[in-house]
N, CA, C and O of each residue as an XYZ file, in Angstrom:
420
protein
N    -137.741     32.599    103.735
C    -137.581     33.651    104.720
C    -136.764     33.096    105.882
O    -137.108     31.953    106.181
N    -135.883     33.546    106.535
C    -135.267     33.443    107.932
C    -135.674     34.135    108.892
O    -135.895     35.342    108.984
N    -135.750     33.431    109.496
C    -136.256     33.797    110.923
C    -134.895     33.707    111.591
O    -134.127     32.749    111.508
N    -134.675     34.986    112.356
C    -133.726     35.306    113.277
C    -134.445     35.761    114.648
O    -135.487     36.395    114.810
N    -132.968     34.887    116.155
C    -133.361     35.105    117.198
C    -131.900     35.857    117.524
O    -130.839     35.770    116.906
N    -132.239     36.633    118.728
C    -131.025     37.279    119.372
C    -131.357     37.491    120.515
O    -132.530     37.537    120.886
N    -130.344     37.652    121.251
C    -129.794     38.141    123.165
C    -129.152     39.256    122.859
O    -128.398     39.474    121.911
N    -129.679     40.317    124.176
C    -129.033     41.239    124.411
C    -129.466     41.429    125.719
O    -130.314     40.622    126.101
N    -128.956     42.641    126.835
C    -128.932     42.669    128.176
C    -129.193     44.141    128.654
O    -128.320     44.744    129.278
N    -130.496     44.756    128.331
C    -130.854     46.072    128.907
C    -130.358     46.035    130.707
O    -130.858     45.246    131.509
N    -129.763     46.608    130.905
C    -129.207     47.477    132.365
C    -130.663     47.171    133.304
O    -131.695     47.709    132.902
N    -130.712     46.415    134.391
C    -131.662     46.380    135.007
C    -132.462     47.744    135.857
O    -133.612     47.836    136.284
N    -131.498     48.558    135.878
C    -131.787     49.722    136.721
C    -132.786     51.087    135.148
O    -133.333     52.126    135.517
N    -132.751     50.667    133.627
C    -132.674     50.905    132.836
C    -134.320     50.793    132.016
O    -134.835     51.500    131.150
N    -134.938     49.239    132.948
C    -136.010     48.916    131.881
C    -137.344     49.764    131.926
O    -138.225     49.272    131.221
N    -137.589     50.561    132.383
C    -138.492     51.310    132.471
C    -138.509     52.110    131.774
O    -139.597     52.415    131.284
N    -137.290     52.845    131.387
C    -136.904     53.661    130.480
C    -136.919     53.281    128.938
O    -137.390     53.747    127.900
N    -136.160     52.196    129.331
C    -136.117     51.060    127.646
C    -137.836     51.110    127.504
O    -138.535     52.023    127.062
N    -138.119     50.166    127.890
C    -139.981     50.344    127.650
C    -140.692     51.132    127.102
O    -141.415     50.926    126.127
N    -140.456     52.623    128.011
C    -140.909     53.319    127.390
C    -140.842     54.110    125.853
O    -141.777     54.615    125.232
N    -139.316     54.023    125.461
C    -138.706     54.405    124.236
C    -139.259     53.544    123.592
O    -139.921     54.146    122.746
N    -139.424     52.239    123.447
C    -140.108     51.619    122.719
C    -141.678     51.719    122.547
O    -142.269     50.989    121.750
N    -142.368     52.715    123.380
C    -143.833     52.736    122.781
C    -143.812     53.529    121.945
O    -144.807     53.715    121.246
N    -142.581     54.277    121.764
C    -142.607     55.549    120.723
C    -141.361     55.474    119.624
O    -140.438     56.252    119.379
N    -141.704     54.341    119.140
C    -140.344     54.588    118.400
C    -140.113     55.098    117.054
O    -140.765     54.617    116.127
N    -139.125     56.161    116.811
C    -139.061     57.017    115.848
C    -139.302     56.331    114.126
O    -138.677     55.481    113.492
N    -140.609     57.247    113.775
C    -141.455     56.330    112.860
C    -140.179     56.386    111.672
O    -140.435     55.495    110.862
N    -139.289     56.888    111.397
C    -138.338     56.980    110.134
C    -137.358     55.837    110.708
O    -136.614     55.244    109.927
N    -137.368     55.520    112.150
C    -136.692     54.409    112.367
C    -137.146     52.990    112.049
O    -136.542     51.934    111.863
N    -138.289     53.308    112.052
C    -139.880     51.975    111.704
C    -139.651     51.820    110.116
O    -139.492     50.726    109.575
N    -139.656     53.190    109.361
C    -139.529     53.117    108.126
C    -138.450     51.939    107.793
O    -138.653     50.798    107.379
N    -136.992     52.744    108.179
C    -135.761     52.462    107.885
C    -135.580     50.789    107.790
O    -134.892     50.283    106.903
N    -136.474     49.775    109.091
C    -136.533     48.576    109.341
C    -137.407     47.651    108.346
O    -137.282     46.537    107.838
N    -138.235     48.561    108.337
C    -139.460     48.117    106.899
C    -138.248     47.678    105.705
O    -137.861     46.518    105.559
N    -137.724     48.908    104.859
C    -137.161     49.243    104.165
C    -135.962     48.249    103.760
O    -135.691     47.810    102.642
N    -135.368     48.036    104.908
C    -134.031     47.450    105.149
C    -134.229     45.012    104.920
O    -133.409     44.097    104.846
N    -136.108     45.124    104.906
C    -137.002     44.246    104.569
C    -136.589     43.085    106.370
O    -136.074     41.980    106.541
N    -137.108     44.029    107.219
C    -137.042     43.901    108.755
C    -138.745     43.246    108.705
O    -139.711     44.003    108.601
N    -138.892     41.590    108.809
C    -140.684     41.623    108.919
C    -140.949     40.953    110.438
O    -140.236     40.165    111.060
N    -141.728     41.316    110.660
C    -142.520     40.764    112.437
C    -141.434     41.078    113.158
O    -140.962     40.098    113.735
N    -140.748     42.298    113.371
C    -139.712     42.510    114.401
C    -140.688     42.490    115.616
O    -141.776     43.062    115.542
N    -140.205     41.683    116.973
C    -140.893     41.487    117.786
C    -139.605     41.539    118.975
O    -138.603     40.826    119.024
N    -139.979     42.519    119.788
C    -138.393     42.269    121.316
C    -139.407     41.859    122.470
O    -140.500     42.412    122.594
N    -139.059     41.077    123.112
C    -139.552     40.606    124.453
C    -138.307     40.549    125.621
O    -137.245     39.929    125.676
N    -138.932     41.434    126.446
C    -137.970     41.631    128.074
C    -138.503     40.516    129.351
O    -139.590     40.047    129.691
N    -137.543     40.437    129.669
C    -137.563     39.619    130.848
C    -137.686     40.617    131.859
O    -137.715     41.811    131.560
N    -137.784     40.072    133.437
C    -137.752     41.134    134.152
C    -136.239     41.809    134.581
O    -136.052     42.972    134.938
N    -135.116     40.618    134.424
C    -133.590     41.012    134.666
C    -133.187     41.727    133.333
O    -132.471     42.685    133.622
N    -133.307     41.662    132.481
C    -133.328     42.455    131.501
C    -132.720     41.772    130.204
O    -132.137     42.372    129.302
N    -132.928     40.589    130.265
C    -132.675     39.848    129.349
C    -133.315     40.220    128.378
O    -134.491     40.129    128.732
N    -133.257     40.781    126.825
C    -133.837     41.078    125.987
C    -133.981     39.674    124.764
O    -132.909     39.456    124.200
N    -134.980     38.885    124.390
C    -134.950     38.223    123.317
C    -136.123     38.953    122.315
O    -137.339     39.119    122.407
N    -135.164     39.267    121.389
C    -135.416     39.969    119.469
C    -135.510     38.584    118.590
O    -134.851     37.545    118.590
N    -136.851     39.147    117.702
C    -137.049     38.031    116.595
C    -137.263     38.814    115.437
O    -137.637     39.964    115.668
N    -137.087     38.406    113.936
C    -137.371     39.135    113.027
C    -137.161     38.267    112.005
O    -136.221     37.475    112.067
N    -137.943     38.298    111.015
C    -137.687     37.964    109.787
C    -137.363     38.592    108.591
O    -137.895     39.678    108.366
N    -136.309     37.945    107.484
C    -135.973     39.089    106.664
C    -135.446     37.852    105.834
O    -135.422     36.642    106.057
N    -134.964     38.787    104.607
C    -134.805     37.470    103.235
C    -133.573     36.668    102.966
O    -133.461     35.640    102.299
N    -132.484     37.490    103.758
C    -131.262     36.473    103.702
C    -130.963     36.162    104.830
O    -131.346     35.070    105.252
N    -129.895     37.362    105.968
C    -129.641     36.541    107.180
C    -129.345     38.043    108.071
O    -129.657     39.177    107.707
N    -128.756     37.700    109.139
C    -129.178     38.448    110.044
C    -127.442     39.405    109.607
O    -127.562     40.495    109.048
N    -126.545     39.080    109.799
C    -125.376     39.880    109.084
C    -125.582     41.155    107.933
O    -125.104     42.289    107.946
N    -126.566     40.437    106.858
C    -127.258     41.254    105.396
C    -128.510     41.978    106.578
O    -128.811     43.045    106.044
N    -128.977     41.902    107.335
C    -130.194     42.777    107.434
C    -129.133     43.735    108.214
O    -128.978     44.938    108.005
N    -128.634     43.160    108.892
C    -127.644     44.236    109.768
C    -126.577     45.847    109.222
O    -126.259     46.997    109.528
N    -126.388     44.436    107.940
C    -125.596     45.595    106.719
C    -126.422     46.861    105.659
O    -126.076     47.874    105.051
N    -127.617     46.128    105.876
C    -128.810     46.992    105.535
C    -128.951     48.235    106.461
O    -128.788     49.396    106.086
N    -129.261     47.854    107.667
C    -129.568     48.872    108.340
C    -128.346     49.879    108.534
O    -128.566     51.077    108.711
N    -127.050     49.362    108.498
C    -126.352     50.470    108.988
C    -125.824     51.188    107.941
O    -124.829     51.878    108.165
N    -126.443     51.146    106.520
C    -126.541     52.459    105.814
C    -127.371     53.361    106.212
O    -127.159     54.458    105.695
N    -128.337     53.314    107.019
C    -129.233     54.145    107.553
C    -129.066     55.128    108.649
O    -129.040     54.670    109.791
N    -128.943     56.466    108.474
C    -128.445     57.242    108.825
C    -129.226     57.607    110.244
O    -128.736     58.135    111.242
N    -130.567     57.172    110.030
C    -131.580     56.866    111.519
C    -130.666     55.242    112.226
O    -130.268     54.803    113.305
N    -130.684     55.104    111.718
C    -129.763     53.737    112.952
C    -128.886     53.869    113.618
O    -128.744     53.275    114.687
N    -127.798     54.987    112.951
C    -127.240     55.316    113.865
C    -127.348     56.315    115.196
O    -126.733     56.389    116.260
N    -128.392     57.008    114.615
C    -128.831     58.091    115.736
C    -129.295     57.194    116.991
O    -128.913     57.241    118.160
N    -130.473     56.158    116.213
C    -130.873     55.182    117.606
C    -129.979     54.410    117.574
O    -130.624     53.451    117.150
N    -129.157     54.103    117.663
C    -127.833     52.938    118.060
C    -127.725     53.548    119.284
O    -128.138     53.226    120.398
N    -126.583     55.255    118.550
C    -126.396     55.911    120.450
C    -127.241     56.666    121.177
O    -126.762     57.091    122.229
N    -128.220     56.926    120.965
C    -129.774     57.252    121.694
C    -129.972     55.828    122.752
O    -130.192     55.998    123.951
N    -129.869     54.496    122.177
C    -129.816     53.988    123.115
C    -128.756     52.673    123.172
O    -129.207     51.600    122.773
N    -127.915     52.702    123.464
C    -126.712     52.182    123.572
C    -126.827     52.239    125.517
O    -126.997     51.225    126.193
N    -126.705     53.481    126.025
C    -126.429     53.635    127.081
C    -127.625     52.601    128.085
O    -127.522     52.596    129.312
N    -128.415     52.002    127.564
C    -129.525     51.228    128.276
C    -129.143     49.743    127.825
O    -129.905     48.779    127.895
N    -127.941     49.728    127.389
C    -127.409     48.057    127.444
C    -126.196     48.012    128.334
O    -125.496     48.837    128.921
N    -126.246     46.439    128.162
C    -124.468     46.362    129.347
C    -123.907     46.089    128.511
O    -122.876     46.008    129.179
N    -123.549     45.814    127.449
C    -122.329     45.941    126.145
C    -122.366     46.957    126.190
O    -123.278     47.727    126.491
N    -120.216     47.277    125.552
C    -119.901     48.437    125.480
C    -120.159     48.429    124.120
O    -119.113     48.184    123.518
N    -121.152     48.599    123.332
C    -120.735     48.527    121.931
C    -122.416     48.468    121.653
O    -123.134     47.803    122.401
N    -122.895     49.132    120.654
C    -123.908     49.929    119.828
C    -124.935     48.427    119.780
O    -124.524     47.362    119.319
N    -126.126     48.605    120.279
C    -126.881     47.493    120.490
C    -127.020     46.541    119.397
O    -127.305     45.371    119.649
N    -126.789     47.068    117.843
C    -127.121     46.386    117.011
C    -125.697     45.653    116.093
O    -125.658     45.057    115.017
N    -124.803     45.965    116.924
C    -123.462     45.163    117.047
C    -123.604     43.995    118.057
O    -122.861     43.020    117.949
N    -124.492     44.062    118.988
C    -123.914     43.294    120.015
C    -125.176     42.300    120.016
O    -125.707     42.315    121.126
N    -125.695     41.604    119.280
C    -127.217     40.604    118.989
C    -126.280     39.608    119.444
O    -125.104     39.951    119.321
N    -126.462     38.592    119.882
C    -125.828     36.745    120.116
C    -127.071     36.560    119.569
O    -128.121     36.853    120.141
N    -126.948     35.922    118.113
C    -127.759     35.136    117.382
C    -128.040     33.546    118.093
O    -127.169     32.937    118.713
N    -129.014     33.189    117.928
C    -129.608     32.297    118.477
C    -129.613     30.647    117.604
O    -130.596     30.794    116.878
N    -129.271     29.765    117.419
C    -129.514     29.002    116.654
C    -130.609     28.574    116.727
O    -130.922     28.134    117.833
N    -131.641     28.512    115.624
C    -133.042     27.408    115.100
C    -132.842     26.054    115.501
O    -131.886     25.402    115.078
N    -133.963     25.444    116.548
C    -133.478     24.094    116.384
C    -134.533     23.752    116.031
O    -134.553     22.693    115.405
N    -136.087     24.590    116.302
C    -137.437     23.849    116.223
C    -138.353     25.067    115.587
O    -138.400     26.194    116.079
N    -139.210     24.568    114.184
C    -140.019     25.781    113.916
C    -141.572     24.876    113.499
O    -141.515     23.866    112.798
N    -142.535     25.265    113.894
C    -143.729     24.564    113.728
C    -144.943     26.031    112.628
O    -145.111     27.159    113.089
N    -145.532     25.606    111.340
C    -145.965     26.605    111.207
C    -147.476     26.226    110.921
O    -148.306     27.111    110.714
């Protein structure tokens, strides 16, 4: 399994909003991540809005990516919330993968 990390940068004026979309997130979008073999997706915010995303899945983060964007719900939430990042470009384009240096299990 791989474990993938990523950066992204929710709009500070934004996270309250972000937050909240995330207590509700559209269950065919939950499906779609299941599906797409998305396991322990976990996002943690900072208070500037530094977003760090973790997830595990069976090849790499490019193939889960290519997974999801056959999914016709990904794109709806791409630009549903796009506008709550500072990239100009669809949140799940814009991950800075993280390199592994240390994993303890």
């Amino acid at each position: 399994m791989k474990r993938v990390g990523f950066l992204l940068k929710v709009k500070p004026d934004r996270l309250e909003e972000y937050k909240e979309h995330h207590k509700q997130v559209w269950p065919e979008m939950q499906q779609a991540l299941r599906e797409a073999g998305w396991h322990n997706y976990t996002l943690f915010l900072r208070a500037d809005g530094l977003l760090f995303g973790y997830f595990e899945t069976e090849q790499s983060l490019a193939h889960a990516q290519a997974l999801m964007a056959e999914a016709e719900v990904n794109r709806r939430w791409q630009e549903f919330m796009s506008p709550y990042f500072e990239e100009n470009a669809r949140p799940d384009e814009s991950f800075q993968e993280l390199e592994e240096v240390f994993h303890l299990d």
